[in-house]
N, C-alpha and C positions, 0 to 999 in steps of 0.2 A: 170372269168377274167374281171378287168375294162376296158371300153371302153371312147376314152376321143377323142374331136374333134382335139386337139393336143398338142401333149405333147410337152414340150421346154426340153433340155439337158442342163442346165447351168442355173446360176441364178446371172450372172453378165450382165452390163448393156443393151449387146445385146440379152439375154434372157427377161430381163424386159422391153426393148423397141417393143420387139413384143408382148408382152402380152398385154400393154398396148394399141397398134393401135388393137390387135385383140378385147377386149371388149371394147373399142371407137367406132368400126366399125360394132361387132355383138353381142352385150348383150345378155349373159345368154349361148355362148359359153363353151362349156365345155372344160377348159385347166387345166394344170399338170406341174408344174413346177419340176424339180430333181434337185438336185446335191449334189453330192459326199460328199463333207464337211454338217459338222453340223449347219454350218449357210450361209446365203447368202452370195458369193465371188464376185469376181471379181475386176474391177479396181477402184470401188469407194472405195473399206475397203482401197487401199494402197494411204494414201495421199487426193484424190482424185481432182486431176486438172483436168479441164475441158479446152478444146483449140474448141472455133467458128470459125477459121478462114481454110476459105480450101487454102492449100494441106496438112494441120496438121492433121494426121489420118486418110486419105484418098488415099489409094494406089490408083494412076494414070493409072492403066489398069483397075478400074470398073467404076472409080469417075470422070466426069467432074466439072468443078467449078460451072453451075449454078446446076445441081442432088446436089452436095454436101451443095449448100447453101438451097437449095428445104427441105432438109430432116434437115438442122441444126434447122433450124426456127421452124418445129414440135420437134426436140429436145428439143429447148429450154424453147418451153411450157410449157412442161412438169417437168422440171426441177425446170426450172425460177432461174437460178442461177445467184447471183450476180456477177458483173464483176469486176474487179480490174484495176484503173487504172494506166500507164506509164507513166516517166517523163525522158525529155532531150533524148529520143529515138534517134534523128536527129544527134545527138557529136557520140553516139557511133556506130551507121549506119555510118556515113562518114570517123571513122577509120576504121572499116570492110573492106569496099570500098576498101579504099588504100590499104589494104592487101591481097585483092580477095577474100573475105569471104562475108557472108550476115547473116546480123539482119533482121528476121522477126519480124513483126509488128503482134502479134496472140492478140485475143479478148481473156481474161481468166479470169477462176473463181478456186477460189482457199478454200475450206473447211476444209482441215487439215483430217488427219487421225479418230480423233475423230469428225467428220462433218461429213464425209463421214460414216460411223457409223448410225446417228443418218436419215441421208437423206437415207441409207437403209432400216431401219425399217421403215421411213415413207413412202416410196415406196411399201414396202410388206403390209402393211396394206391396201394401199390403194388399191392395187389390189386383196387383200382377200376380201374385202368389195365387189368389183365386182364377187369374185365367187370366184376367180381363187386360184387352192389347190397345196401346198408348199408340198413335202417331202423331205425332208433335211438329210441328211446320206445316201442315196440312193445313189446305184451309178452303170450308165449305161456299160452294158457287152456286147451286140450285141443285133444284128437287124434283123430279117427276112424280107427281103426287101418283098419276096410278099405277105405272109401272115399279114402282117405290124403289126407284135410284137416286141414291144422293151421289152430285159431280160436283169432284173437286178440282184441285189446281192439278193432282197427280193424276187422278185415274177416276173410275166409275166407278159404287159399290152400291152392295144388292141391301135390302133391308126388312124384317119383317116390321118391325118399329122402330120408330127415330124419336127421339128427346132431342127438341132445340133450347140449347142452353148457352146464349154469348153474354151474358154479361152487359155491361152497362155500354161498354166499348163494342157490341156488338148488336147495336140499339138499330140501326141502320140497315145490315142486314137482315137482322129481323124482320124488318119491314118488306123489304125489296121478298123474300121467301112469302110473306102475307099477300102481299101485290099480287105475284105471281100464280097464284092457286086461289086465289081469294078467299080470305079468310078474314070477316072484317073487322075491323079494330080501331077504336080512338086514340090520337094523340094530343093532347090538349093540357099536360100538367107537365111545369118541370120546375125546377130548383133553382133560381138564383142568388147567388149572394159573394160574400167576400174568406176569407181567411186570416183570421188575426193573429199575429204573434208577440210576445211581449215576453216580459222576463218571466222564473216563477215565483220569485216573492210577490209579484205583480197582481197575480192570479192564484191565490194561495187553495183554494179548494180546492186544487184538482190534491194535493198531500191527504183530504181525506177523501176525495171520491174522483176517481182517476176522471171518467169520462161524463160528467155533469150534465144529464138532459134539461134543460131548460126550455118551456113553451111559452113563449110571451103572447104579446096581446098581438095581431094583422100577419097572423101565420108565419112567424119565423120562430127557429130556433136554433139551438147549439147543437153541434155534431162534428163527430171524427175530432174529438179530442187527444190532441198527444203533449205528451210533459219528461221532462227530465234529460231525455238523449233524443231531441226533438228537433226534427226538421221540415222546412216546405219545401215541395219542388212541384216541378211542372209536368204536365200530362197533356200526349202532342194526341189532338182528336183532330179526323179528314170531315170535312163536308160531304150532304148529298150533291155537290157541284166540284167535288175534287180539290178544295182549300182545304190549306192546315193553319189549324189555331191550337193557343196552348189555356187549359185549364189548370189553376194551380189543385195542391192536394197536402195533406200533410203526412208526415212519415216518425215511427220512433222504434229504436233499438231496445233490445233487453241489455247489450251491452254497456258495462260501467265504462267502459273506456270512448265512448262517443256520448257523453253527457257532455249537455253546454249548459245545465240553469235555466233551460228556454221554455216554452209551451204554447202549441198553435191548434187553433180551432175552428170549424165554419162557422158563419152565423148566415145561415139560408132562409129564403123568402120563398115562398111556394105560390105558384103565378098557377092557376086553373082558368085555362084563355076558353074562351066563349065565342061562338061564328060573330064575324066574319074567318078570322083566324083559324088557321087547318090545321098548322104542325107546331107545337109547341117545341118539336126538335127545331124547326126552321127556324122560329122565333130566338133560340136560344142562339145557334150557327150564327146568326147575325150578330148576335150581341157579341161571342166570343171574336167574330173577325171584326167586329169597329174594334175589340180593344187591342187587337191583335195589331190593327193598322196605327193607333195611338201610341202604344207601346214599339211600335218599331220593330216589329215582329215578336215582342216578348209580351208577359202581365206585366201590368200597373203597379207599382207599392206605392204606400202615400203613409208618412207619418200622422199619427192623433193629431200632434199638436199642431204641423201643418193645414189640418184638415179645417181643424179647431179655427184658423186665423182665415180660412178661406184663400188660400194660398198653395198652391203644388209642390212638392215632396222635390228637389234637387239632391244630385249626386254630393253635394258638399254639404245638406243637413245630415246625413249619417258620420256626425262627429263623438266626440267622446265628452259631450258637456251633457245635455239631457239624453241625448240620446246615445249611450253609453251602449249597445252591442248593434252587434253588425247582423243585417239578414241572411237571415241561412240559406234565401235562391238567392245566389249570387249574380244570378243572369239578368233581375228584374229589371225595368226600367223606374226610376222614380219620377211621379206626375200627380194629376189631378184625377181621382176614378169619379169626381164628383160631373166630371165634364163628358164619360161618357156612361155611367151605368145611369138606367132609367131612374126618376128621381121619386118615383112613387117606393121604386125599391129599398131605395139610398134610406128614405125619410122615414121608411118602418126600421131597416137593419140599426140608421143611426138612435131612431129612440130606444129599440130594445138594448146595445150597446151602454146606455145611458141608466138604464133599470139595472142593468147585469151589474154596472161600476156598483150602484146602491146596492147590491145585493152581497155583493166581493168588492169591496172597494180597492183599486187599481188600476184594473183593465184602461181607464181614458187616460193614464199616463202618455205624456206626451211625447214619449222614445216609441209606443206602442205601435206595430206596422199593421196596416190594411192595407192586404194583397187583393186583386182583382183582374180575371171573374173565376168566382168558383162554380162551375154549373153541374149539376149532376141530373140525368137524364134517364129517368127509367119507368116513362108513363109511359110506354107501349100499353093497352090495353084493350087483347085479343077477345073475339067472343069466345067462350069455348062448348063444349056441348053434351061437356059429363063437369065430377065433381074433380076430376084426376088432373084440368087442363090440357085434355084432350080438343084440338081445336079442329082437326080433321082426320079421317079414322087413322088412329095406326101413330098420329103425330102432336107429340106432347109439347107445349112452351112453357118454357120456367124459368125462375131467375128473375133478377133483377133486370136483363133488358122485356120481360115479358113482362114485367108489371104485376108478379104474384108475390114477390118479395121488396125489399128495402135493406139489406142486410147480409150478413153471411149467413144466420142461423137461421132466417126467414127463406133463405137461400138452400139451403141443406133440405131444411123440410118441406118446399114447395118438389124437390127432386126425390124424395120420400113419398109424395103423396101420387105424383106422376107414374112412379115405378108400383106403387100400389094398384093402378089402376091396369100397369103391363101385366102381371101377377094374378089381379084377382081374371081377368079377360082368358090368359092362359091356362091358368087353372079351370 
C-alpha cells in the first residue's frame, strides 16, 4: 500500500493552492493529488475569472477582510494574473444608489475558457517538477478516519494528512465522507436563479467592466459574467437518489475567432432555508429535476418578451424579427420557467432584472433569453476545530464544495490556509 505525506482530493484551484504552499514550505514532501475526472477541473477550465477584491469569494463567517487580503496577495503570486481595467464605474454606481442596489468595484482578471486551459497545464507541470504526482480518473470512495486510508475505485492508499477538496460537483460526496466519520455540518443555503443572455449592445457595461457585481434589494445578484466570444451550456449534476438533471452555466473564449456579439450572466437568489427543511442540496435536486422533467430532459429558455406577455417561449419565436440571434445551447427546450421556478424566486429575480434595465438600459429587450435553472450549491458547512479547516485531525475541507470559499481565488486561499496549518503542525 503507498504511503504519501498527503494526499489532496480534487485538483481545482483549492487543491492546487495547497500543493503548492506545501512544497514552497517543505520540499521533497510527498504529496498525491486525485480526481475523479480525467483531467484537472475545477473553476479555472470554466471561463476562468478571477475576483481580488474581498468579500467576492469569501464567505463572512471564516474571512475577515485583512485574512482575506493576507492570503490574496500569495494568491496572486502565484498566478500573477493580469488585471482588467474599468471605465465610467462612478455613472453606473450612482444609478445603483438611487435604486438601493450596489456596484462593486472588484479587481479582475479575466483568461477565457481557453486561458484557463492553458494556465492549468502550466500549473500541473509546475508542480510535477516539484515531485508532486497527479492520478487523474481516480476517484475517492471513503476514508477510514483511524487507520487514515483513503479507498478509491483503484486501490487503497496510506496517508499522513488528506485535504478534501471536490469542488462544487463534489458537494455530495463531501457529505457522505462527513456522514461517515461524523463530522457535523449544516446544509441550508443554496443558489437559485436563472442565466441571461442577450446581444452586447444590449448590455453595454460589461465594454467597461467586464464582469459587473451588482447586489440588489431580496438577496440576489449578478455573477459569472461572460461577453464577446460568449456562450451557455449545460452542466449534467447526479442526485443523492441517482437522477440526472442539467444545470445551465456560461462559458467565454479569449479566442477572436469564436466571438458572436453575445453576453450571458446569472442573476441568483440566495434561499437560506430554516427547519423544517434539512438539505438545502435536496431542496435544490428537486427543483433541477421538475425542470428537468418540464424540459424534456433539457433547461427551460423563455424569451423577455414572451415572459413579458405571460405567455411560453415556442420553437418558432426564435425568428429573425425581434428576436434577431439564436441561443447559444442549442439543446434547450423553449417554455414557460414561470410555471416551474418558485415564484417567491421569479418575483425578486424579475424585479431586480427590471432595476438592472434602469441601470443599463437594454437587458428587458424582448429577443433577451432567460435560461432555467441555474443552481449553484456550495453551502456544505463543516464544523471545524482549528483556524486551518481542520474538521478531524489529520483532515482538512476546502473549497467551494466545503463552504470556505465562493470562487477560484477564495478557493486557492482556503487551500493556502489548510496547507498552513499541515506546515505549521509538522514543523
Amino acid at each position: 500500500m503507498s504511503n504519501w505525506d498527503c494526499i489532496i482530493v480534487g485538483s481545482g484551484p483549492a487543491g492546487l493552492g495547497a500543493a503548492f504552499y506545501l512544497t514552497d514550505n517543505k520540499p521533497g514532501i510527498k504529496i498525491l493529488i486525485i480526481d475523479k475526472e480525467k483531467y484537472s477541473t475545477g473553476g479555472l477550465r470554466n471561463d476562468c475569472k478571477m475576483n481580488f477584491t474581498f468579500p467576492i469569494g469569501f464567505p463572512l463567517e471564516y474571512w475577515t477582510k485583512d485574512r482575506a487580503e493576507y492570503y490574496l496577495e500569495k494568491v496572486q503570486k502565484i498566478l500573477s494574473p493580469p488585471h482588467m481595467e474599468k471605465f465610467n464605474l462612478d455613472i453606473y454606481q450612482k444609478r445603483a444608489e438611487n435604486l438601493g442596489t450596489q456596484l462593486l468595484s472588484v479587481k479582475q482578471s479575466h483568461l477565457g475558457t481557453d486561458g484557463g486551459l492553458r494556465l492549468i497545464k502550466e500549473l500541473v507541470a509546475r508542480l510535477e517538477s516539484r515531485g508532486v504526482e497527479f492520478s487523474l480518473g481516480e476517484e475517492a470512495v471513503s476514508i477510514n478516519e483511524e487507520k487514515k486510508i483513503l479507498t478509491t475505485n483503484q486501490t487503497e492508499r496510506k496517508y499522513e494528512n488528506i485535504i478534501i477538496s471536490p469542488g462544487r460537483k463534489g458537494f455530495k460526496f463531501l457529505q457522505n465522507v462527513m456522514n461517515s466519520i461524523d463530522i457535523p455540518y449544516v446544509d441550508n443555503i443554496v443558489d437559485i436563479g436563472i442565466r441571461v443572455e442577450t446581444q452586447l449592445d444590449l448590455y453595454p457595461i460589461v465594454k467597461d467592466y467586464y464582469d459587473p457585481k451588482f447586489l440588489f434589494p431580496g438577496k440576489v445578484r449578478t455573477f459569472c459574467t461572460n461577453s464577446k466570444a460568449a456562450y451557455v451550456v449545460q452542466e449534467k449534476y447526479t442526485t443523492s437518489d441517482g437522477d440526472n438533471y442539467y444545470s445551465v452555466n456560461g462559458h467565454a473564449w479569449s479566442d477572436p475567432g469564436k466571438e458572436n456579439n453575445l453576453v450571458n450572466f446569472a442573476m441568483l437568489r440566495t434561499l437560506k432555508l430554516t427547519k423544517p427543511v434539512a438539505s438545502g442540496q435536496k431542496f435544490a435536486e428537486i427543483l433541477g429535476l421538475q425542470a428537468q422533467l418540464c424540459g424534456g430532459g433539457r433547461p427551460i429558455m423563455q424569451r423577455v418578451g414572451d415572459f413579458r406577455l405571460g405567455k411560453r417561449s415556442r420553437k418558432e419565436t426564435f425568428n429573425n424579427d425581434l428576436y434577431n440571434f439564436q441561443p447559444t445551447l442549442k439543446g434547450c427546450t423553449p417554455g414557460d420557467i414561470s410555471l416551474i421556478m418558485p415564484n417567491k424566486i421569479l418575483r425578486s429575480i424579475w424585479k431586480s432584472m427590471k432595476i438592472l434595465d434602469t441601470i443599463t438600459p437594454g437587458i428587458l429587450h424582448p429577443s433577451t433569453i432567460m435560461y432555467y435553472p441555474e443552481i449553484k450549491m456550495y453551502a456544505n458547512k463543516p464544523e471545524f476545530i482549528d483556524e486551518y479547516f481542520q474538521a478531524k485531525k489529520d483532515m482538512y475541507l476546502i473549497g467551494d464544495g466545503a463552504g470556505t470559499s465562493r470562487g477560484i481565488t477564495g478557493a486557492w486561499a482556503s487551500g493556502i490556509r489548510a496547507a498552513e496549518g499541515i506546515v505549521k503542525k509538522i514543523s
